[in-house]
ZAKOL-316097 format. One line per field, with one value per residue: x, y, z of N, C-alpha, C in turn; chain; residue in one letter. Coordinates in steps of 0.05 Angstrom, whole numbers, plus 5000, padded with zeros to 4 digits. Each point is the difference from the previous one (the first is absolute). Layout:
REM residues N
n.east	c(X / ...)
n.north	c(Y / ...)
n.up	c(Z / ...)
ca.east	c(X / ...)
ca.north	c(Y / ...)
ca.up	c(Z / ...)
c.east	c(X / ...)
c.north	c(Y / ...)
c.up	c(Z / ...)
ch	c(A / ...)
aa	c(a / ...)
END
This chain:
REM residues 86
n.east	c(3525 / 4996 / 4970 / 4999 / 4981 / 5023 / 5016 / 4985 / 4983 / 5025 / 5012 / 4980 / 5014 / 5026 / 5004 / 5035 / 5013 / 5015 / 5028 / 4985 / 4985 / 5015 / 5014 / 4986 / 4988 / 5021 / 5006 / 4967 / 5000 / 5022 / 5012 / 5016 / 5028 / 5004 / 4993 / 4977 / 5001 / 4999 / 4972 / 5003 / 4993 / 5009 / 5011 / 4992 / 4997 / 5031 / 5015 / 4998 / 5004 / 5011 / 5004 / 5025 / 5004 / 5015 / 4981 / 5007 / 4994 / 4982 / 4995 / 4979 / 4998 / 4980 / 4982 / 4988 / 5003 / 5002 / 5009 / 4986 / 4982 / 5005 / 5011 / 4983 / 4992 / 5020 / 5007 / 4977 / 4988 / 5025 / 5001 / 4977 / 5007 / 5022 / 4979 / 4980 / 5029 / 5001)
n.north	c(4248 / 4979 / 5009 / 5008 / 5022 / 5002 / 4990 / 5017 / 5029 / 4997 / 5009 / 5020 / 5002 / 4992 / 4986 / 5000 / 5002 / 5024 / 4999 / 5007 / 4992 / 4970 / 5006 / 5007 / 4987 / 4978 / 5013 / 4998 / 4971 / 5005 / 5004 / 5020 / 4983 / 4991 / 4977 / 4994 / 5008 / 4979 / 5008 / 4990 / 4988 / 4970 / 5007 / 4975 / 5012 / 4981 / 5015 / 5012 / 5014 / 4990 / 5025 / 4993 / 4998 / 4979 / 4995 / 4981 / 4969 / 4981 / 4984 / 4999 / 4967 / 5023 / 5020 / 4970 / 5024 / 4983 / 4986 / 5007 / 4984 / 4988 / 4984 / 4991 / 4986 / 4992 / 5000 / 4996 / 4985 / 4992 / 4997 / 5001 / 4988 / 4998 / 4984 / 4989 / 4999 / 5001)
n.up	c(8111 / 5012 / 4992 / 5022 / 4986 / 4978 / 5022 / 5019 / 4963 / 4989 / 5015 / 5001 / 4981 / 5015 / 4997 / 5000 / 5014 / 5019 / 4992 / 4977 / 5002 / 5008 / 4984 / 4990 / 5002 / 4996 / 4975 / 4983 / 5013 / 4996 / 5020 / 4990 / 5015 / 5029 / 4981 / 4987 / 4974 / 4985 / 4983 / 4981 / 4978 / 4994 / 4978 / 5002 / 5032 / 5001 / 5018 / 5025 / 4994 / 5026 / 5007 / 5010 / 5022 / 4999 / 4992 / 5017 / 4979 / 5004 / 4978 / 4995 / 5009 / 4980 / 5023 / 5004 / 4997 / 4978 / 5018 / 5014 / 4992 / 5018 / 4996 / 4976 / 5015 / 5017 / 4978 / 4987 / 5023 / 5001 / 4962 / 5016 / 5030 / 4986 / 4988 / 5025 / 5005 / 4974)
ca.east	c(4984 / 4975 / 4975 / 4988 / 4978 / 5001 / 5009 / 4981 / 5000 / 5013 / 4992 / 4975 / 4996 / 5019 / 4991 / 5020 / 5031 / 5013 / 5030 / 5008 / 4982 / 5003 / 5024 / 4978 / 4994 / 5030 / 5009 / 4982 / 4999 / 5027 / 5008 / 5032 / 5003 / 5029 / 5019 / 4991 / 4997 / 4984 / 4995 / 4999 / 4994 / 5025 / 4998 / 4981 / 4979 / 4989 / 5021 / 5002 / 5037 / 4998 / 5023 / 5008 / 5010 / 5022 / 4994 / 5004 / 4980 / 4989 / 4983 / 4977 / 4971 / 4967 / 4991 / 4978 / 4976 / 4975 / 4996 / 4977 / 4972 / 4996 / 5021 / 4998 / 4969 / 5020 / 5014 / 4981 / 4999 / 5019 / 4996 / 4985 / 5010 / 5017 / 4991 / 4976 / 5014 / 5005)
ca.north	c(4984 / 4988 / 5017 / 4970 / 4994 / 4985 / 4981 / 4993 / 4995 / 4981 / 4983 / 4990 / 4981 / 4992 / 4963 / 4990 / 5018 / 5011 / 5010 / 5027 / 5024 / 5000 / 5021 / 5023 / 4995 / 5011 / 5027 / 5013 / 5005 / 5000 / 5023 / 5003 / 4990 / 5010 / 4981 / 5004 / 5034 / 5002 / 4968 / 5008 / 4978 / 4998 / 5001 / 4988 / 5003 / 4978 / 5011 / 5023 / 5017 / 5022 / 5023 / 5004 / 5031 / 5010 / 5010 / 4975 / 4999 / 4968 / 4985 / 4983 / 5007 / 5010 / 4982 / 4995 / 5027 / 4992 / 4970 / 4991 / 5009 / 5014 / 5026 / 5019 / 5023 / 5011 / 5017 / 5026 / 5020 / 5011 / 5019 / 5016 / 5019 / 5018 / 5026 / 5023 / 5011 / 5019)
ca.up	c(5019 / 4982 / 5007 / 5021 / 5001 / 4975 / 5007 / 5010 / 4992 / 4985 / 5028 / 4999 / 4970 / 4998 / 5012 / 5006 / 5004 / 4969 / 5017 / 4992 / 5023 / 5016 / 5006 / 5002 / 5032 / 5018 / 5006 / 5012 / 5023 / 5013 / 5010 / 5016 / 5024 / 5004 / 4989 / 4977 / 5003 / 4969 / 4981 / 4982 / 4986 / 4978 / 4976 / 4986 / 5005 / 5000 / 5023 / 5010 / 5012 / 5018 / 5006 / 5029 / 5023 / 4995 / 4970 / 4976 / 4986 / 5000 / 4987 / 5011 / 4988 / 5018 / 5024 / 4980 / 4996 / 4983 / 5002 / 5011 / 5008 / 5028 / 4991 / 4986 / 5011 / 5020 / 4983 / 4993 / 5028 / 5010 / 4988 / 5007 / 5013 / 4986 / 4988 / 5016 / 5009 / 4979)
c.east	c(4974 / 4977 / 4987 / 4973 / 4996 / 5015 / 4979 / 4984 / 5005 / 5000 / 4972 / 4987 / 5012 / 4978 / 5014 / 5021 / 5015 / 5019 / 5000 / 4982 / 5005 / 5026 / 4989 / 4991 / 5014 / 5003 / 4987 / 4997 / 5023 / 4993 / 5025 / 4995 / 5029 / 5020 / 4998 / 4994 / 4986 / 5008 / 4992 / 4999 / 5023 / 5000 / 4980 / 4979 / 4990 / 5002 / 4996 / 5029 / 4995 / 5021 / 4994 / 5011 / 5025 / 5012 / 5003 / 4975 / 4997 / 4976 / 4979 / 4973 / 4990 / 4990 / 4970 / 4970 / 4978 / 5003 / 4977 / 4969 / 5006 / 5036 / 4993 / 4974 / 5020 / 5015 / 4989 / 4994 / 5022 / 5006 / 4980 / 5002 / 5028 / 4990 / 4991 / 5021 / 5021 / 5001)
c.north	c(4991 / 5013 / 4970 / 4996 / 4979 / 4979 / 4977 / 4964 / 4972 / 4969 / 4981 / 4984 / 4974 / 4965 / 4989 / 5011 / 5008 / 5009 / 5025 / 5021 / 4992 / 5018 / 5031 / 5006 / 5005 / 5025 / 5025 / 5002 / 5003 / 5021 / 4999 / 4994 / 5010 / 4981 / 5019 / 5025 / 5000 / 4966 / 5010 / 4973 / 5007 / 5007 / 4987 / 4993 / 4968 / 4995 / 5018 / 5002 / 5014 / 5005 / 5004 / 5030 / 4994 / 5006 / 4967 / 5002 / 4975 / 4999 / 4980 / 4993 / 5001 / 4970 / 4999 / 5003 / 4984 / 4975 / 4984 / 5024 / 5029 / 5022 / 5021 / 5024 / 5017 / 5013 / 5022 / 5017 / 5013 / 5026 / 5019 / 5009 / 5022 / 5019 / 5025 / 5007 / 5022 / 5024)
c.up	c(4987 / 5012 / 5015 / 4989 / 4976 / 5016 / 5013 / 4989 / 4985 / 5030 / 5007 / 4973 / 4999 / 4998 / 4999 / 5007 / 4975 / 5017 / 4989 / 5019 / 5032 / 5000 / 4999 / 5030 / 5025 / 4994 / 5012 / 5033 / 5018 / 5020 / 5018 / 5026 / 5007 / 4988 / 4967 / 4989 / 4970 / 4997 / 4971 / 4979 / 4983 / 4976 / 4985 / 5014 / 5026 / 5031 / 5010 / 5018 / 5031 / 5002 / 5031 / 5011 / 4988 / 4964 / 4980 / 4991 / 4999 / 4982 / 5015 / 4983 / 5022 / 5011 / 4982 / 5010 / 4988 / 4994 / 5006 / 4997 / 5027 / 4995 / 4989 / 5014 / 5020 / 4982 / 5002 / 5019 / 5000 / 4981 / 4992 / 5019 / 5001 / 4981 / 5008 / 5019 / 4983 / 4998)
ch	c(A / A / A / A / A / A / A / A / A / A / A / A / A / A / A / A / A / A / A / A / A / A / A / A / A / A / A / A / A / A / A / A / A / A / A / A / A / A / A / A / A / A / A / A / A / A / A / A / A / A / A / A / A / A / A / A / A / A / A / A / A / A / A / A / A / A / A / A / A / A / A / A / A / A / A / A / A / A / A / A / A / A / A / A / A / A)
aa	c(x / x / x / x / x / x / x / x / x / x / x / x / x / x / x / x / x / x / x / x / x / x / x / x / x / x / x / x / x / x / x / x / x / x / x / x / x / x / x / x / x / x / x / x / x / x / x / x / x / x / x / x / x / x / x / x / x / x / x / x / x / x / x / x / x / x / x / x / x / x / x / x / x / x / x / x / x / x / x / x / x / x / x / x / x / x)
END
């Protein structure tokens, strides 16, 4: 798992989007549902994989975490608050 505080981090530097930390992001912030049960990033990092209740597996791109100015400040809130929940 990636250390949120170095995610944080890399987040708050960013001045343009990046799919690779937007897939960071998705995983960091996942949390199991009664559909969903893990997310996990693809092989090269470019994709995140959710794994379902009934055990299949679907490919996705990450939701864009660091697309925008204001995305990116809502990012950060959001991974600071997961953190102070740790």
């Amino acid at each position: 798992m990636t250390d949120l505080t170095d995610l944080i981090a890399r987040v708050e530097a960013l001045t343009a989007t990046s799919n690779a930390i937007d897939v960071e992001v998705e995983v960091a912030l996942f949390e199991p549902t009664g559909v969903s049960v893990a997310c996990r990033p693809n092989d090269a990092g470019t994709k995140v994989i959710y794994t379902y209740c009934d055990g299949s597996r679907k490919t996705y791109l990450a939701d864009d975490w660091t697309l925008t100015d204001e995305q990116r400040a809502e990012t950060i809130r959001l991974l600071k608050e997961r953190l102070s929940n740790v």
